[in-house]
N, C-alpha and C positions, 0 to 999 in steps of 0.2 A: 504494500500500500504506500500511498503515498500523499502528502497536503502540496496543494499550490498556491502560493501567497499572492493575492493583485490590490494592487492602489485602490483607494477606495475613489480618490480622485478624478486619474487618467483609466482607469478597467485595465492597465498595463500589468503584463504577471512579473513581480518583482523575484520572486524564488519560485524553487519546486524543491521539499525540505522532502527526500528521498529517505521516510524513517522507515519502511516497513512495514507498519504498524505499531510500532512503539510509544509515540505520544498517545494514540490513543488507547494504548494498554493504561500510560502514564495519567493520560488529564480523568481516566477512572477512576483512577486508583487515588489520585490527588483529590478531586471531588467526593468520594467517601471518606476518606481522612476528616478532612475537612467540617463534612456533618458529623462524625462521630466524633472530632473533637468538643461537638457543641455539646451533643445531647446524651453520650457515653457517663456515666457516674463517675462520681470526682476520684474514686477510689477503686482501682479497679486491677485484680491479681491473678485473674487470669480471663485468655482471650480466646475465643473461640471460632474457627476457621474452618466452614464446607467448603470444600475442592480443593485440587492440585493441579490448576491449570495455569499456565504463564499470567494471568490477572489474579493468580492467589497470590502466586510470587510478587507482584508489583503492591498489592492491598498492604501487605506484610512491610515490605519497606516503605511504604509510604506513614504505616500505623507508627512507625518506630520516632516520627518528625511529633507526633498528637501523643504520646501516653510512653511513660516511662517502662511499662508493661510486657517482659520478654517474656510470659511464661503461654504459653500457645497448647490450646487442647485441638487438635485434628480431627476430623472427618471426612473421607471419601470411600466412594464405590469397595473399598475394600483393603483387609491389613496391609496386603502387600503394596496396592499404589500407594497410600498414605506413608508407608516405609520407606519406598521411592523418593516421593516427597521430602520427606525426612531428613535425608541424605544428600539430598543436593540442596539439601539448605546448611547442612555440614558441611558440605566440599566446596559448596559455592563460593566464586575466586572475588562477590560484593562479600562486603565486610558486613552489609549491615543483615544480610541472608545468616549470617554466622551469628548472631546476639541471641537466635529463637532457641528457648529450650522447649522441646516439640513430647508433648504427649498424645501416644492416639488414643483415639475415643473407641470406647469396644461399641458403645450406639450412637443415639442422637439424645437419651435420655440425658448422658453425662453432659450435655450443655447444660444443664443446667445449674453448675456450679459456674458456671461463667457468666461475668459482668458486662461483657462485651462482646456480641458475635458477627462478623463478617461470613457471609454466603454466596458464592460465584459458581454456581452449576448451572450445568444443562437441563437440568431436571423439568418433566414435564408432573412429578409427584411430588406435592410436599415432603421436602426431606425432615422438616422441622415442626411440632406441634404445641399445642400449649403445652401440655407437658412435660414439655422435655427443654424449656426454658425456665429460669427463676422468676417465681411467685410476683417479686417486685425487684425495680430495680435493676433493669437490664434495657440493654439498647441493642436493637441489631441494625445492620447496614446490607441490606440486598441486591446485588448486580446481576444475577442469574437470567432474569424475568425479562429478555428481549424481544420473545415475538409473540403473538398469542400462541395460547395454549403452556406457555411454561410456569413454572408455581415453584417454589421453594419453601413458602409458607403455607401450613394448613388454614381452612378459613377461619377457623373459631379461634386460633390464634391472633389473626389479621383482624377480627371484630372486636378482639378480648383487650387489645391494645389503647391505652390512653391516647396516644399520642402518635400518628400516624401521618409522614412526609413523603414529600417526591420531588422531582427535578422538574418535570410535565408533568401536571394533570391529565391534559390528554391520552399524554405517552401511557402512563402508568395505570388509567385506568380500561386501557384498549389492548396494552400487549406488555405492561408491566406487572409486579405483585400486586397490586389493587386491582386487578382486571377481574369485572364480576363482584364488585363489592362497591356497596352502595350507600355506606356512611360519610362520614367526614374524614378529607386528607387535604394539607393544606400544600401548596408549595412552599421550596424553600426561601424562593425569592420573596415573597409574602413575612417569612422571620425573620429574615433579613432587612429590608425596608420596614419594617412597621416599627411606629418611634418605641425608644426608651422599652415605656412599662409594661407594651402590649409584648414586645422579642424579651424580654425576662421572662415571660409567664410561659412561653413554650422552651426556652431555652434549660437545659438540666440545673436544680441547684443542689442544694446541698446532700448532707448522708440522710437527709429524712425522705429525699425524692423518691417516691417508691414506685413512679411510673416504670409500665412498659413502652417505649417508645421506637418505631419501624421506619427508619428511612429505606424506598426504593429507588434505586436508579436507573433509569431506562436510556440515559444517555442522550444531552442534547449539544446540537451545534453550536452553541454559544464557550463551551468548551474549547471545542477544534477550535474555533478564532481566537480564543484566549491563550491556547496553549502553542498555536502554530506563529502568534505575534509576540509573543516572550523568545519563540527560538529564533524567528525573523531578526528580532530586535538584538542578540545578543550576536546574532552570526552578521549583520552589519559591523561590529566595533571588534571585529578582528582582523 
């Protein structure tokens, strides 16, 4: 893959930033961070991580910039990929790959000792149910949830939730986690902009917060322009 940078001016293409795919593993991975720096508990000792796919690996190094927190409980399709996983977060030649001390989860129950859970599957079945999260007091971040038909979250989970976010509304409620549910999900940009005392009152506070709160990310363009004019901007002044 690749971005193409043009003037907003002249429609001239000033670059073609030939990453790959890589920013956009990156401005994912930086946008989750980001919300779960908000709305994550102030105290949080262990993190919890569905899949092992190149956007687990980025979620992880990005988590490490928002929460002092290396202690990582694992889940995917199975001991041995989770194992896999494991290990090339051992041997891996990024340093910050190397800080995780990786526990695997024998189910999905044991998230629920975790304060913080991150989820990037394919999964077109709830991997995650109320159950198998903490009572209160826990935040997840969901990237899974691209096209219709996929779920990471069971629904009674998704309704059981105080406090329930997205990047799109549209996005998220057509082909993201909220797809098929019918209550209230706010956008981000809505806690973001809203003055002062209304963004305190969604924002996480203290050890008495005992919400459960669901941000999903279904990924919008306002990202790629964010993230493709910070590398524009940087690879000008060299």
């Amino acid at each position: 893959g690749l971005m193409m940078v043009f003037s907003q001016r002249t429609l001239r293409l000033q670059c073609i930033l030939q990453d790959e795919g890589v920013l956009t593993e990156l401005r994912t991975a930086a946008a989750s961070a980001f919300v779960s720096s908000l709305f994550a508990p102030r105290q949080v000792s262990l993190i919890g991580l569905a899949g092992a796919s190149v956007q687990a690996l980025w979620q992880l190094r990005l988590l490490t910039y928002v929460t002092p927190c290396r202690k990582l409980l694992l889940l995917t399709r199975s001991q041995a990929s989770a194992a896999k996983f494991a290990q090339r977060l051992r041997e891996s030649p990024c340093s910050l790959d190397r800080e995780w001390q990786v526990e695997i989860a024998a189910s999905a129950k044991d998230f629920s000792r975790c304060q913080l859970i991150h989820t990037c599957t394919s999964s077109k079945a709830p991997i995650l149910g109320l159950g198998d999260v903490a009572s209160g007091g826990v935040h997840l971040t969901c990237v899974g949830a691209d096209a219709p038909g996929k779920k990471e979250l069971a629904p009674e989970l998704v309704a059981s939730a105080d406090l329930r976010i997205c990047d799109s509304l549209a996005q998220s409620t057509y082909r993201g986690e909220f797809q098929g549910f019918g209550g209230d999900v706010v956008e981000i940009s809505a806690v973001l902009n809203a003055a002062e005392p209304e963004r305190n009152g969604y924002l996480r506070k203290g050890p008495d917060d005992r919400r459960i709160t669901i941000f999903d990310s279904s990924g919008v363009a306002t990202q790629d322009v964010a993230i493709a004019k910070l590398v524009a901007k940087s690879l000008s002044r060299l």
